[in-house]
C-alpha positions as a printed Julia matrix, in Angstrom:
161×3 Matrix{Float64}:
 -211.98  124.22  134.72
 -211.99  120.23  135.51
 -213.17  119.53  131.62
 -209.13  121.59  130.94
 -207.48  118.28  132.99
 -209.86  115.84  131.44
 -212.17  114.92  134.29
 -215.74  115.7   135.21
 -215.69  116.89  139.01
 -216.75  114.27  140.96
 -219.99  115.15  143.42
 -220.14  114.99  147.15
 -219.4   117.4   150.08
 -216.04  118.26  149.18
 -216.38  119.76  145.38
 -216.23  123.02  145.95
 -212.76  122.64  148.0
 -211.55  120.65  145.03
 -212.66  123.28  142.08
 -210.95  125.75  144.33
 -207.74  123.17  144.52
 -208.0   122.63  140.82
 -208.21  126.17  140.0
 -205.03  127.18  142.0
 -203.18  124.31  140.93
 -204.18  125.62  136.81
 -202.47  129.0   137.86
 -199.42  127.6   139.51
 -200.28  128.13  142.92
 -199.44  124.67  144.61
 -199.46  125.58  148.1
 -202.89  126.85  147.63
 -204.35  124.24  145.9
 -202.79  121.52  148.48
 -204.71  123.83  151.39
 -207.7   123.27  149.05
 -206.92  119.33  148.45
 -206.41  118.83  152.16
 -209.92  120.54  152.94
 -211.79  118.39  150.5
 -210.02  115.84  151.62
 -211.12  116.37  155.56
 -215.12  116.49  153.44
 -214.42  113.25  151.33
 -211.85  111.31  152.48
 -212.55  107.92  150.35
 -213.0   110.0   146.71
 -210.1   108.59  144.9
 -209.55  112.21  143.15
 -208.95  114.17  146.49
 -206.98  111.53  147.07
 -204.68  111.43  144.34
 -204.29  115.22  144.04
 -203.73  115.22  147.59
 -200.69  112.83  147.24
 -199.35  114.66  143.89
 -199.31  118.02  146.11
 -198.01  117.07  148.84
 -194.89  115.16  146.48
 -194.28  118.31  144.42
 -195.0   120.97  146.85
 -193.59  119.45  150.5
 -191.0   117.21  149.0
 -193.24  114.01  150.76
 -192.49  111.81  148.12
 -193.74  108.5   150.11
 -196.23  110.01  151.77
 -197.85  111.14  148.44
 -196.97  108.03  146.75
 -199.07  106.09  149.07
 -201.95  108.96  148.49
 -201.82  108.53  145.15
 -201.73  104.32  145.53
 -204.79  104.38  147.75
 -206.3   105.78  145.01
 -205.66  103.86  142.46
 -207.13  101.04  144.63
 -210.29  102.67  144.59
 -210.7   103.5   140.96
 -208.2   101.83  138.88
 -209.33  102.93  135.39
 -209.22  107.01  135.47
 -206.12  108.3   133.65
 -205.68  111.32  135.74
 -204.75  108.93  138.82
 -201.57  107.48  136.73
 -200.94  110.7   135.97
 -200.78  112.08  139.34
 -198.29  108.6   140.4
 -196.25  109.19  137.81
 -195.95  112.53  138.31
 -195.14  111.89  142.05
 -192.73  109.32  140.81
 -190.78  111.59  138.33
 -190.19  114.53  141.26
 -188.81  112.1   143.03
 -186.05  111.36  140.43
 -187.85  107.9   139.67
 -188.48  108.24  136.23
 -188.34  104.33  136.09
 -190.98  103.96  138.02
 -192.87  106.65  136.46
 -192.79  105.29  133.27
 -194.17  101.88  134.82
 -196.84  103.22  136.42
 -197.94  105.19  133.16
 -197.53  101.89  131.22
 -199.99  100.51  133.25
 -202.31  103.07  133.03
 -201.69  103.38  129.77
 -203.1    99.63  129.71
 -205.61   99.83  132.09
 -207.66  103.14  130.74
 -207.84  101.62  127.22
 -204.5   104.01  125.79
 -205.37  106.92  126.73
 -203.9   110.05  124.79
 -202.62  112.1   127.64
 -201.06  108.78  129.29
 -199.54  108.0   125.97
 -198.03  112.02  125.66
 -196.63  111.74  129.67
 -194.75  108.47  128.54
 -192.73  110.28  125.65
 -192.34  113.27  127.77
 -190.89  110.76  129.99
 -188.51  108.9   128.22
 -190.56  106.15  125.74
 -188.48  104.68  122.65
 -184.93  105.53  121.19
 -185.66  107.29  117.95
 -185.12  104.76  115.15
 -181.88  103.56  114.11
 -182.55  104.4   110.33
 -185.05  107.71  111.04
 -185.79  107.65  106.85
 -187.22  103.88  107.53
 -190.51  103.73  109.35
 -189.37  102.12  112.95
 -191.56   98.48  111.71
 -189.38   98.25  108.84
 -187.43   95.03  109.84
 -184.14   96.21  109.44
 -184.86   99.19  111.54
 -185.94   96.21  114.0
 -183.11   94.07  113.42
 -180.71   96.98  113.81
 -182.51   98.3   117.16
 -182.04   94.97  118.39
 -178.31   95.0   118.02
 -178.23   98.84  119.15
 -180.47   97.04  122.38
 -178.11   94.0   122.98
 -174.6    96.13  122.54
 -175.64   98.9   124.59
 -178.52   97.94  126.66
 -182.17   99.48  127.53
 -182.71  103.05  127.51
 -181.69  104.92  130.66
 -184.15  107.31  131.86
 -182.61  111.07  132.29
């Protein structure tokens, strides 16, 4: 069940709580699964994953956007290389309308976990590049650039939906 989100499940006191969280949260169930978080939470409460899970539930289920936020933050300050923990911020982020910030906090992770492939799928899903001006040129071709530029200074950056 972890291996399906792309993380081992990380040992201690509380893993059994957390399968049960991650299980729940596979099948939809997010009030469930945040019961779950909470209690391996209460077991673990320095693992960065409870943590961050934690802090993505209570955004998405209880509407705590800052709450989880800062969740999900702590996190990050413990183990700053794991792409689920972006993942979980961003996802915090874009429930909250703040698609912006989403898209930061993915770049960054996108960075800091050495580009990983489900960071890199989030950011499209999220808003990444304007298709290319010319879509029959390859985006690098230099007057796709030179046109995107113009596109870029007449009508500014992207605006997230």
């Amino acid at each position: 069940m972890a291996d399906e989100i792309g993380m081992a499940t990380p040992p201690g006191p509380g893993v059994t709580e957390f399968k049960e969280c991650l299980r729940h949260l596979h099948d939809g169930n997010r009030p469930v699964a945040l019961l779950h978080a909470r209690r391996a939470l209460d077991r673990e409460p320095r693992n960065p994953f409870y943590l961050s899970y934690m802090g993505m539930l209570v955004a998405t289920t209880e509407k705590r956007f800052a709450y989880g936020e800062s969740l999900c933050r702590e996190a990050l300050a413990i183990k700053c290389n794991h792409p689920q923990l972006y993942l979980n911020l961003a996802r915090v982020f874009h429930e909250a309308g703040r698609d912006r910030d989403a898209t930061k906090a993915l770049q960054k992770g996108f960075i800091s976990t050495g580009h990983d492939v489900r960071i890199s799928r989030a950011l499209k899903k999220v808003g990444g590049r304007r298709e290319p001006v010319l879509p029959f040129i390859h985006r690098t071709n230099s007057l796709n650039r030179m046109l995107g530029l113009m596109r870029h200074l007449l009508i500014g950056p992207r605006r997230t939906p």
